[in-house]
DRENSE-123569 format. One record per residue: residue in one letter; x, y, z of N, C-alpha, C, O in turn. Coordinates in steps of 0.05 Angstrom, whole numbers. Example, Ala and Ser with C-alpha at 12.3 -4.5 7.8 and 13.67 -1.06 7.14 Angstrom:
% DRENSE-123569
   res      nc1      nc2      nc3     cac1     cac2     cac3      cc1      cc2      cc3      oc1      oc2      oc3
     A      264     -114      156      246      -90      156      264      -66      156      285      -66      169
     S      257      -45      142      273      -21      143      258        1      157      268       23      161
END
This chain:
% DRENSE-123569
   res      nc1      nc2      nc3     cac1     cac2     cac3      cc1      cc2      cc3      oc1      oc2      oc3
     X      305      397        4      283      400       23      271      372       29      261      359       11
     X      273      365       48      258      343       62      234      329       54      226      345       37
     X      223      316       54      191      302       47      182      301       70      200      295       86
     X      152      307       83      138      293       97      125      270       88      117      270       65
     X      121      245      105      113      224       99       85      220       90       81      198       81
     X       62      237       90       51      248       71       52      241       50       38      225       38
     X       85      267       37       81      268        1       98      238       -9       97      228      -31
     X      116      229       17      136      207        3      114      182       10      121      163       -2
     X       93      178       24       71      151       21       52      156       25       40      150       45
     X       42      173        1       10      182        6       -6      164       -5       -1      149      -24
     X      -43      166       17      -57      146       18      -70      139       -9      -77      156      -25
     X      -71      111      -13      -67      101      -34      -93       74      -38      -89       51      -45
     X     -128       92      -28     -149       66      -24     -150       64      -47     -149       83      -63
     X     -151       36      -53     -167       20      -69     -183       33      -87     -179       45     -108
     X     -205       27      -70     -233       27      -75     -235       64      -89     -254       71     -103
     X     -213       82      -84     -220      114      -93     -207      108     -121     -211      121     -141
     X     -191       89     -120     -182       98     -159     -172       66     -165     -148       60     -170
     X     -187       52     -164     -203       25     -173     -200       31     -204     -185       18     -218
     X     -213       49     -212     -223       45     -248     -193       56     -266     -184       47     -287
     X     -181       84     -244     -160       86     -263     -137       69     -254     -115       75     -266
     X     -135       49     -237     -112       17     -234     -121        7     -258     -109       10     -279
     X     -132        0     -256     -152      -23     -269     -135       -9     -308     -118      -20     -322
     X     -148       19     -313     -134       31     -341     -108       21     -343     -100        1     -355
     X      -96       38     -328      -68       49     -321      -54       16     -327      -37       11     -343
     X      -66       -1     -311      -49      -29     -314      -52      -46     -343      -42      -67     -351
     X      -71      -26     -353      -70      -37     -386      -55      -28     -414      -49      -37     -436
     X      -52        2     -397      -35       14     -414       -7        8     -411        8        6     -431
     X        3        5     -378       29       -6     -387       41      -31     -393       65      -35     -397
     X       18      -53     -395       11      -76     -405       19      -72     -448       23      -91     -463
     X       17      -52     -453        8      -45     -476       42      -42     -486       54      -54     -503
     X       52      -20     -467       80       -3     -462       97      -31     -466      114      -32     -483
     X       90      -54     -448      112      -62     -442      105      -86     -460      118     -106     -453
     X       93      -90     -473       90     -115     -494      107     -107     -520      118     -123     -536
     X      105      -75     -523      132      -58     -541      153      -75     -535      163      -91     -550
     X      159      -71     -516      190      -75     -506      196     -111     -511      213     -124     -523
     X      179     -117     -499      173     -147     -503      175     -157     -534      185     -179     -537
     X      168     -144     -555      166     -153     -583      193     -145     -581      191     -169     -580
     X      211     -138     -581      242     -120     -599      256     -132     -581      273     -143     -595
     X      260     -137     -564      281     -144     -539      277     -173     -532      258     -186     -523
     X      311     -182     -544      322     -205     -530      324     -215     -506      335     -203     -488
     X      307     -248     -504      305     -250     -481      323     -242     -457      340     -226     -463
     X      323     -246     -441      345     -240     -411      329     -267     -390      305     -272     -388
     X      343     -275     -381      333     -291     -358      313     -275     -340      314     -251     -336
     X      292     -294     -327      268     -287     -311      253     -267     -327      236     -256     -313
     X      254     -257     -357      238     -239     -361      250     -213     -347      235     -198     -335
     X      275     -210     -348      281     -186     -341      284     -160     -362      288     -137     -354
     X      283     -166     -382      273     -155     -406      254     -140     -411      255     -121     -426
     X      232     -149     -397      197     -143     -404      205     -111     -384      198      -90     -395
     X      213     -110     -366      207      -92     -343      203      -62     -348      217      -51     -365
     X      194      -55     -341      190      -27     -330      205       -6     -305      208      -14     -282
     X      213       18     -314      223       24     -281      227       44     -280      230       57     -301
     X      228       57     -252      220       68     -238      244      100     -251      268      102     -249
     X      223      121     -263      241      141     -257      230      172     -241      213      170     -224
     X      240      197     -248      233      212     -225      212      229     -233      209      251     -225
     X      197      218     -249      171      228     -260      157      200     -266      133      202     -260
     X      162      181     -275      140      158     -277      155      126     -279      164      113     -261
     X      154      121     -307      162      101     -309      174       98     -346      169      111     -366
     X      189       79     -340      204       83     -374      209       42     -374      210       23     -359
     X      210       52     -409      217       18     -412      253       20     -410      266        0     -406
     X      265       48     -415      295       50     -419      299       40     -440      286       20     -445
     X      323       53     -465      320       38     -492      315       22     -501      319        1     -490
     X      305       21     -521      294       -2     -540      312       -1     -568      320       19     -580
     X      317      -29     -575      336      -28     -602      313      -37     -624      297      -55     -624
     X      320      -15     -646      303      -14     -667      330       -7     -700      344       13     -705
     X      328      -23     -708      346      -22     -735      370      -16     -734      382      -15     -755
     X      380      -13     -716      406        3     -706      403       31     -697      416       50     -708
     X      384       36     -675      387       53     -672      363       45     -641      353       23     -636
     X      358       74     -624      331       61     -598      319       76     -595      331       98     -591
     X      298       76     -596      279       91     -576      270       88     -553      281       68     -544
     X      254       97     -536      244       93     -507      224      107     -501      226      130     -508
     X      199      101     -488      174      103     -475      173      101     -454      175       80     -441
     X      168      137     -444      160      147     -414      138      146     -405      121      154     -421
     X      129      138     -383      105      149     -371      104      169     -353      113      162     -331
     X       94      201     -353      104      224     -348       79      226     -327       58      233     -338
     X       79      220     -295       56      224     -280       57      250     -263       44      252     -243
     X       72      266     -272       72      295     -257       61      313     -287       40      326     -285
     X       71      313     -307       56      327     -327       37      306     -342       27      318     -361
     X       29      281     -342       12      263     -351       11      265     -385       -6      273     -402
     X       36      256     -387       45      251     -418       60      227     -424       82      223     -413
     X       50      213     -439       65      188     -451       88      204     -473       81      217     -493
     X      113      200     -465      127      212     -486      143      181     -502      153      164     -488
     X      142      179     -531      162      168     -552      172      185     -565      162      203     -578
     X      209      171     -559      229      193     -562      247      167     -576      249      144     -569
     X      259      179     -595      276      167     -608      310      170     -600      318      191     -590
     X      322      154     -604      351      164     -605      362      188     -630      383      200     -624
     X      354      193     -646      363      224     -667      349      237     -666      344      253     -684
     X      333      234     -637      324      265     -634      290      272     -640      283      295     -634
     X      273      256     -651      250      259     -649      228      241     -626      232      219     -615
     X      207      259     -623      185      250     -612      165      250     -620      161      256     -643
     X      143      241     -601      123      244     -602      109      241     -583      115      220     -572
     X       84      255     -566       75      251     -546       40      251     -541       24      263     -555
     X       34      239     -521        5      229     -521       -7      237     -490        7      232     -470
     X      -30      249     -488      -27      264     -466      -50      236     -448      -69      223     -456
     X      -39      236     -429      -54      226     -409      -84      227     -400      -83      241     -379
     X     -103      222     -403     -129      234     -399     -146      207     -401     -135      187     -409
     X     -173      206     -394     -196      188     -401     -204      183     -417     -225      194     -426
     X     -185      154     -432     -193      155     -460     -185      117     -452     -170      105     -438
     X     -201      111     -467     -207       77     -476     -174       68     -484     -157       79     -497
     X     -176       41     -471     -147       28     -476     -143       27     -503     -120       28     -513
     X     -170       24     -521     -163       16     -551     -163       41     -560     -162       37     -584
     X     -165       63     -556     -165       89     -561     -132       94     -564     -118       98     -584
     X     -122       93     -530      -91       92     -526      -69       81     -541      -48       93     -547
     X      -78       53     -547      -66       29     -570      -70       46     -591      -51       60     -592
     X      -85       51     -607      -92       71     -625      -70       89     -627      -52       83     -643
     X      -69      109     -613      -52      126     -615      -26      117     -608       -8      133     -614
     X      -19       96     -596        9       96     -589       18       80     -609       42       77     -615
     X       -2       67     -622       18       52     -647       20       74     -676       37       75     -694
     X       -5       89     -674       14      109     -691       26      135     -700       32      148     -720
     X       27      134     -663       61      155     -655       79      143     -671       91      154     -689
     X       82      110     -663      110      101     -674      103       93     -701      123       84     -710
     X       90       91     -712       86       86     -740      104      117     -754      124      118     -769
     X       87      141     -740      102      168     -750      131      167     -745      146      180     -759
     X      138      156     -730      170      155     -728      185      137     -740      209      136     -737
     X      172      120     -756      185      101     -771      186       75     -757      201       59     -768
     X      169       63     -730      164       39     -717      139       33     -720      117       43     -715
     X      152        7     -734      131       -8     -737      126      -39     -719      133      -61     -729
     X      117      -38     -700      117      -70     -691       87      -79     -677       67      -66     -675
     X       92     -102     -670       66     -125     -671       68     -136     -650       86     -152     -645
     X       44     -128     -626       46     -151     -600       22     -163     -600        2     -153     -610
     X       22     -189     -588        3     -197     -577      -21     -181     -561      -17     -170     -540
     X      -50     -183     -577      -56     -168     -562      -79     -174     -539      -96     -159     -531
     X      -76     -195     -533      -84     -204     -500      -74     -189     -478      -50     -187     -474
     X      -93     -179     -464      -76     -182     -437      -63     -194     -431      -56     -210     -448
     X      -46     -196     -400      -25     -226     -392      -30     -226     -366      -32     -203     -355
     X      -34     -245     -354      -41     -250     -327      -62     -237     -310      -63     -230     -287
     X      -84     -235     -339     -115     -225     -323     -129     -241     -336     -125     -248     -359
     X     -151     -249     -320     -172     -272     -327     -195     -257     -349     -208     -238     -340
     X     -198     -263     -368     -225     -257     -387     -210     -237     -389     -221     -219     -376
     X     -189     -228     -399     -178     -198     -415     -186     -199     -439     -188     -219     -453
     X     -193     -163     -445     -202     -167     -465     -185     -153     -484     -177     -132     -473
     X     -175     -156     -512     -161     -148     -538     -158     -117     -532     -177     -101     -528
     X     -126     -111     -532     -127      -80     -524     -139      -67     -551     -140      -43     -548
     X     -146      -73     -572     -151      -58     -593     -187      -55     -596     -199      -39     -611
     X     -199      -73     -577     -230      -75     -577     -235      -75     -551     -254      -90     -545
     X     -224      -60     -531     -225      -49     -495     -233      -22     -496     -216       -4     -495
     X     -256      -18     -498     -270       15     -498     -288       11     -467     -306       26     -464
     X     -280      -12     -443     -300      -16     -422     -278       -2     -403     -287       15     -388
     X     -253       -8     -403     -231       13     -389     -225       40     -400     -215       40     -423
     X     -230       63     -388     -226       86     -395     -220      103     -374     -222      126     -383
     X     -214      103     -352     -204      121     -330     -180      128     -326     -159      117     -333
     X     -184      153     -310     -150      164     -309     -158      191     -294     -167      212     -302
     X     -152      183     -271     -150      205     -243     -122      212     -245     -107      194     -239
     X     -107      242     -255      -85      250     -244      -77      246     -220      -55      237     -216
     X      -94      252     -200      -86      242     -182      -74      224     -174      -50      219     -173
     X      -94      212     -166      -76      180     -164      -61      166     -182      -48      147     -176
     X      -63      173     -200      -30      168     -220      -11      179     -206       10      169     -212
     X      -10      193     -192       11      220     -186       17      201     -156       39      195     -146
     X       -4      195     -147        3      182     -118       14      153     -125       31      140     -111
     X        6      149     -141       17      112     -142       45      118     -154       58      112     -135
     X       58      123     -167       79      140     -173       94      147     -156      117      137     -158
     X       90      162     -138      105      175     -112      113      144      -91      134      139      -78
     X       90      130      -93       93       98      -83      115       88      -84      134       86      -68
     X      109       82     -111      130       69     -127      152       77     -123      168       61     -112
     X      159      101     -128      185      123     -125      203      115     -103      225      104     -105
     X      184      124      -76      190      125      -48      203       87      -44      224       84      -32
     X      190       67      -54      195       37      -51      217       32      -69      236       19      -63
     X      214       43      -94      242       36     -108      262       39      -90      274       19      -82
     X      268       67      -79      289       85      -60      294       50      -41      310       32      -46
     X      278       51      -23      280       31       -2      293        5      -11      312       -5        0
     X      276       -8      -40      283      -37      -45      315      -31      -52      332      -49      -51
     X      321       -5      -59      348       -7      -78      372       -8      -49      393      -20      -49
     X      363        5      -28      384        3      -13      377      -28       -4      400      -37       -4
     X      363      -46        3      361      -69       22      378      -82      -14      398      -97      -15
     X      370      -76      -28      386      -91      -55      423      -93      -52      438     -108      -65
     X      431      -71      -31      461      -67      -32      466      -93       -9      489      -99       -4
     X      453     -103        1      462     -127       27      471     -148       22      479     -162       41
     X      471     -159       -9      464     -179      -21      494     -175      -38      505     -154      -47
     X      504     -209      -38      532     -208      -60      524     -227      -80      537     -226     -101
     X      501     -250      -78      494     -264      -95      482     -252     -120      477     -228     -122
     X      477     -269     -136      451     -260     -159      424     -248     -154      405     -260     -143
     X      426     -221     -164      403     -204     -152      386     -194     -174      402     -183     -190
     X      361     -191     -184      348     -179     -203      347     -147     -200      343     -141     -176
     X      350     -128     -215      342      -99     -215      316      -96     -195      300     -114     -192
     X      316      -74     -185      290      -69     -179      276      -61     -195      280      -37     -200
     X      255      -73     -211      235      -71     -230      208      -65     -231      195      -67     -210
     X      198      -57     -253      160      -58     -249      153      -81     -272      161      -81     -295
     X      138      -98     -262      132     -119     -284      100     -117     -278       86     -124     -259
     X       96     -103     -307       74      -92     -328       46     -117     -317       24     -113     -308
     X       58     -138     -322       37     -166     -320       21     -162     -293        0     -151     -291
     X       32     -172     -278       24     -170     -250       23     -133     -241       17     -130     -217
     X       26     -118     -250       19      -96     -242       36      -90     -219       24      -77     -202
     X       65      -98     -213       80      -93     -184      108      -85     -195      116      -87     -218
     X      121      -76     -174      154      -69     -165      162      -89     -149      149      -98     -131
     X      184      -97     -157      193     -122     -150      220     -125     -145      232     -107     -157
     X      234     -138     -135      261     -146     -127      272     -174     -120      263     -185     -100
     X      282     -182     -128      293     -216     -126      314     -224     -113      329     -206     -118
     X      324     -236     -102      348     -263      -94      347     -277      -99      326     -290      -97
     X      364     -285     -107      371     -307     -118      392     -332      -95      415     -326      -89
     X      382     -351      -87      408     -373      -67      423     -388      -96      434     -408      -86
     X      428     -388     -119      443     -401     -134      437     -426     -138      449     -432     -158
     X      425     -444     -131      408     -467     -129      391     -469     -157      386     -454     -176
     X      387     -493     -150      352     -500     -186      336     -496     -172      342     -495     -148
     X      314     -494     -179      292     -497     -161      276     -525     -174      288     -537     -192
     X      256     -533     -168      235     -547     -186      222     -541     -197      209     -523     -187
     X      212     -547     -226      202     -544     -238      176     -528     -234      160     -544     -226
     X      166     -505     -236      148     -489     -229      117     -499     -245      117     -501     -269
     X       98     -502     -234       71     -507     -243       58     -500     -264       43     -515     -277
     X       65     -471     -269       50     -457     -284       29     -445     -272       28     -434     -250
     X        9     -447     -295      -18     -441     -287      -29     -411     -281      -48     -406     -266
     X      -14     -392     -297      -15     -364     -284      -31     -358     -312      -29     -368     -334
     X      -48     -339     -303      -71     -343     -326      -59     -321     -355      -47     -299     -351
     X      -64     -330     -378      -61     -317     -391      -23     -315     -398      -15     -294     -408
     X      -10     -331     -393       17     -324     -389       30     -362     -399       21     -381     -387
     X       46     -364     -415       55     -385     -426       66     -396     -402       77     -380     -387
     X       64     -436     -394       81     -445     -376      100     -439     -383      111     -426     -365
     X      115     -441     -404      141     -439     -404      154     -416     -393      176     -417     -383
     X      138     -389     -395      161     -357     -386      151     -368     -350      169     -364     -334
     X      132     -377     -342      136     -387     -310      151     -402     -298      158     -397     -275
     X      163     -429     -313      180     -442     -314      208     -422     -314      223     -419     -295
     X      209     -412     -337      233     -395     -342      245     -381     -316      268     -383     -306
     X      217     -363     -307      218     -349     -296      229     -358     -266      251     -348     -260
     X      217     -376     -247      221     -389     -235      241     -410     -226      241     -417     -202
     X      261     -422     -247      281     -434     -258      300     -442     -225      309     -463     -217
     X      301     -415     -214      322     -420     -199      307     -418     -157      284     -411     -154
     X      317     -421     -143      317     -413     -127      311     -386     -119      327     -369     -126
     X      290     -378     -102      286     -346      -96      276     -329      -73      258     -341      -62
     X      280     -313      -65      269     -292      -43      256     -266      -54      268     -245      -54
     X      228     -268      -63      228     -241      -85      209     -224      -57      197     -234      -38
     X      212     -195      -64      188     -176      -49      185     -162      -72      196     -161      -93
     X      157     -144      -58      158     -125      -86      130     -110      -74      118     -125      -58
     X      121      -91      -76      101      -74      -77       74      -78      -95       79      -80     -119
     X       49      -80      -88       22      -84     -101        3      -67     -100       -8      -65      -78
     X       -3      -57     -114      -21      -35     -100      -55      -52     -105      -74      -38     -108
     X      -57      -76     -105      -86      -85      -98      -98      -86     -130      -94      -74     -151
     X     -115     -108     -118     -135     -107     -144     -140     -132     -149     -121     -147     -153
     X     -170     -143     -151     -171     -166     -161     -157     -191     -132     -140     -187     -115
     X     -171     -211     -137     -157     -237     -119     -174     -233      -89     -196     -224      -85
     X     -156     -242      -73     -160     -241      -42     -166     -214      -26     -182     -205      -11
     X     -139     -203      -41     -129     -175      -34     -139     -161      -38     -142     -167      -61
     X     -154     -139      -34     -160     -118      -50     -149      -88      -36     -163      -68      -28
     X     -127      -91      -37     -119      -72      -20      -91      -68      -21      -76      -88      -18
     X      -79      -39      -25      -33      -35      -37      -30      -56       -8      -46      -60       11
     X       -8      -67      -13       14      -75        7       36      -85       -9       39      -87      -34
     X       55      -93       17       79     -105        3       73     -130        4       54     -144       11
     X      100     -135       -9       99     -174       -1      119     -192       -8      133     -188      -28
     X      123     -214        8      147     -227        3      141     -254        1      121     -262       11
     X      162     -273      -16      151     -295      -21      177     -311      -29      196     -300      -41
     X      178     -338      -22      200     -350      -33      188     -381      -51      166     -392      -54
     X      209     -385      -58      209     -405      -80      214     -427      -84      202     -429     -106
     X      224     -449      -80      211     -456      -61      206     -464      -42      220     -480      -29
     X      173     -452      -32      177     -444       -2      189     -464       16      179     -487       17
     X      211     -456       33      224     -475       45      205     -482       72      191     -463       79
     X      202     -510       90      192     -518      102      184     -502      138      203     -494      152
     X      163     -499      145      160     -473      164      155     -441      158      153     -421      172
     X      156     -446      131      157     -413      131      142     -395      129      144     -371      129
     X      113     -420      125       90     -398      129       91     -389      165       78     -370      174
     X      105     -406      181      108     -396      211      126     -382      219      129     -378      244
     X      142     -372      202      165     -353      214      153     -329      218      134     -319      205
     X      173     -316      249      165     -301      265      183     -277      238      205     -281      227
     X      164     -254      233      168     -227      217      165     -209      233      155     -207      255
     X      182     -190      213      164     -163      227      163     -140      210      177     -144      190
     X      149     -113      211      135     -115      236      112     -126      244      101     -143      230
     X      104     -120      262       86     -146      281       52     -138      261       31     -151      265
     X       54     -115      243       27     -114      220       33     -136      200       15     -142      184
     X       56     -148      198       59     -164      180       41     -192      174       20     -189      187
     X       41     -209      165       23     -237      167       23     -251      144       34     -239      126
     X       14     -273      139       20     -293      123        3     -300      107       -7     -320      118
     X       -7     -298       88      -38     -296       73      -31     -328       60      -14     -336       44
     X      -53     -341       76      -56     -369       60      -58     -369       32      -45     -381       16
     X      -83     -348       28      -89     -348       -2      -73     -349      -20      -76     -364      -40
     X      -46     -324      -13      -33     -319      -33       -8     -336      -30        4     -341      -51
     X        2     -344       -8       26     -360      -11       45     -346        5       68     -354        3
     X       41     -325       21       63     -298       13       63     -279       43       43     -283       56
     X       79     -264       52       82     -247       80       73     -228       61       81     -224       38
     X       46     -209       80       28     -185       69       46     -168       92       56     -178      112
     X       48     -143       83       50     -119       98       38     -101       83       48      -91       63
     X        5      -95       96      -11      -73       84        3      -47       85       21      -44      101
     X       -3      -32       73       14       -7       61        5       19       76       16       40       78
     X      -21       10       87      -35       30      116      -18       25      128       -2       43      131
     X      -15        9      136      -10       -6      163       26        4      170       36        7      193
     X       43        7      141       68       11      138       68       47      138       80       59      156
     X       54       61      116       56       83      125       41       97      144       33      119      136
     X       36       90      165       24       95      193       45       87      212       44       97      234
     X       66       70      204       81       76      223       98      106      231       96      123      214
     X      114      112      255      127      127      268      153      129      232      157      149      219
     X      159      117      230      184      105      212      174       91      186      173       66      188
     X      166      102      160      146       81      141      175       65      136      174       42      145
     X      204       73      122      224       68      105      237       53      124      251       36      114
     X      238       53      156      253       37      181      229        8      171      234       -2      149
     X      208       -2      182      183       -8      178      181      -31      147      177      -55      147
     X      187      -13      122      188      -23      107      220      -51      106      222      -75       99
     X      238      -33      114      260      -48      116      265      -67      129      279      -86      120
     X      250      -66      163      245      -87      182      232     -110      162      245     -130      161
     X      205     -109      146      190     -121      135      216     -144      110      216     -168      109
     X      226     -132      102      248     -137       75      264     -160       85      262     -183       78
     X      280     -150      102      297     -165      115      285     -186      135      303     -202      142
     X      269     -190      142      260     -206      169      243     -226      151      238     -247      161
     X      235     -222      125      213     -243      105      255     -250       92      265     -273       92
     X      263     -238       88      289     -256       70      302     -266       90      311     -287       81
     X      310     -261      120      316     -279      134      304     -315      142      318     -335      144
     X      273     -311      144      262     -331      137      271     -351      118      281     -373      123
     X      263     -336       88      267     -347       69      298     -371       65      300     -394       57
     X      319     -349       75      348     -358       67      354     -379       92      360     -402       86
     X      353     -370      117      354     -388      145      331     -419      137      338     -441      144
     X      313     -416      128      295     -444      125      305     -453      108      304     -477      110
     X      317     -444       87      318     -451       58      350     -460       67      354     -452       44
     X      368     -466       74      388     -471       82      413     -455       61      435     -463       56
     X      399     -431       53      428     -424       32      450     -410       51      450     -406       75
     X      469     -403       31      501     -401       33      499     -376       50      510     -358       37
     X      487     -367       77      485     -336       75      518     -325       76      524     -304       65
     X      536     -339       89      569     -315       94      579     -313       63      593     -295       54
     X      567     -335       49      574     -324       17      554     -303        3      559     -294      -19
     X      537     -299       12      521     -288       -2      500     -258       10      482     -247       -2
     X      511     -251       35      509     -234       58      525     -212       58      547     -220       66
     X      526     -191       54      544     -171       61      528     -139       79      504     -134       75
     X      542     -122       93      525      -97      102      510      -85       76      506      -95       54
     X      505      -60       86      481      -46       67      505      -34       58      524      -28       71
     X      500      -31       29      512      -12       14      510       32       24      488       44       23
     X      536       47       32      531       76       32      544       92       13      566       88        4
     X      530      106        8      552      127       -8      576      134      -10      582      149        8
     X      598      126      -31      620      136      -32      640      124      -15      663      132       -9
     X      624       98       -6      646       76       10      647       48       -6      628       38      -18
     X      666       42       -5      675       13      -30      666       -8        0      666       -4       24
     X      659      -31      -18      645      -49        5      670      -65       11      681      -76       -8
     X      683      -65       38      719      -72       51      714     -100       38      691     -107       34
     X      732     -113       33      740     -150       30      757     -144       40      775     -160       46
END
């Protein structure tokens, strides 16, 4: 059965579930610092991620003594489920309850299951965060809009994963990275880049450096909060930014160039109000990585191919 564009990009203000972003981005802050303590690095921090499945979000196994578990975020029945590989769980229901409340219980779910581990407990890339174990000032949680930011997510994974098939170079998963609170997607031109600045609050130079390392074309989905923005959109950004490119002509024509942030905005009104949100979104994808790759002078006939379809091998 079909979706109306409605249930596949429903509206998504700010300002109506403000308090449960604001939770929600602490808990999986919480989720994914799990994953972060047990798991061997991977380049760019591709390790840390989160992603996208058909009820919420999962870290996907985790290795623990020889053996894994994995942590769902369940936003159609609003259950945090820990599930082991031999077969046990444990689960934590979703509701309005204090981050240190949450921490609380989720460390000992896995304590009952025989996990025991230790993260840092700062926030990461929020200014004045406070210790998830002494955060009783966040406590919200609208089903709702869990349920809608979710469907977001869902609907943009779908999109980023096909513009992800165009590409023969080095490409990152389409991911959710916990820190910044976004879905994300990368290119890579094979290049170094320079040395990256740092300066991201709360977050070691070195995983920015790391992170940054190479040459890039990243987009990714925001749903707002904090900064310039306060408001979902997408967004694209390259690395670095090659010369002109805060003036390259995008589209669609809602698109624009936010000084503040560095970066091509396409507000997420503005995208699902079009005639076409997933045409729209894709115009946006491609027309910010055209920029990017055309200014940036990389390899595109090496690194360019059609969109990936079903059940067709890509011809050489």
């Amino acid at each position: 059965m079909a979706i109306d564009n409605d249930q596949r990009w429903p509206e998504l203000p700010y300002a109506a579930w403000k308090d449960t972003r604001d939770t929600l981005h602490l808990w999986t802050q919480i989720v994914g610092k799990i994953r972060l303590a047990l798991t061997p690095w991977l380049n760019h921090s591709w390790h840390v991620t989160l992603y996208v499945t058909a009820r919420g979000l999962t870290t996907s196994p985790i290795p623990w003594h020889g053996g894994t578990f994995q942590i769902d975020f369940d936003f159609i029945d609003h259950v945090l489920w820990v599930r082991t590989g031999s077969g046990h769980f444990r689960q934590i229901m979703l509701r309005p309850i204090s981050v240190a409340e949450f921490f609380s219980a989720l460390m000992a779910a896995l304590h009952e299951l025989g996990i025991d581990v230790h993260i840092k407990m700062k926030p990461s890339e929020i200014v004045d965060g406070i210790p998830f174990d002494q955060d009783t000032r966040h406590a919200s949680y609208d089903t709702d809009y869990a349920n809608r930011f979710w469907r977001v997510l869902a609907s943009a994974n779908e999109v980023f994963r096909v513009f992800r098939t165009a590409f023969l170079g080095k490409s990152s998963p389409v991911h959710f990275f916990w820190g910044s609170f976004d879905l994300a997607v990368t290119r890579f031109s094979g290049r170094r880049a320079p040395r990256h600045p740092g300066g991201v609050p709360n977050l070691p130079n070195s995983v920015a450096q790391e992170a940054y390392s190479h040459e890039v074309s990243s987009a990714g989905f925001w749903p707002g909060g904090g900064g310039p923005i306060e408001y979902a959109a997408f967004y694209s950004y390259a690395y670095p930014a090659p010369d002109g490119f805060a003036l390259a002509k995008v589209k669609p024509p809602e698109a624009f160039f936010s000084k503040e942030l560095g970066e091509f905005l396409l507000p997420y009104d503005s995208m699902r109000a079009s005639p076409d949100p997933d045409a729209a979104l894709m115009e946006f994808l491609q027309s910010t990585y055209d920029a990017a790759a055309d200014l940036g002078k990389w390899d595109r006939a090496a690194l360019d191919c059609a969109i990936g379809a079903p059940n067709r091998p890509r011809p050489v």
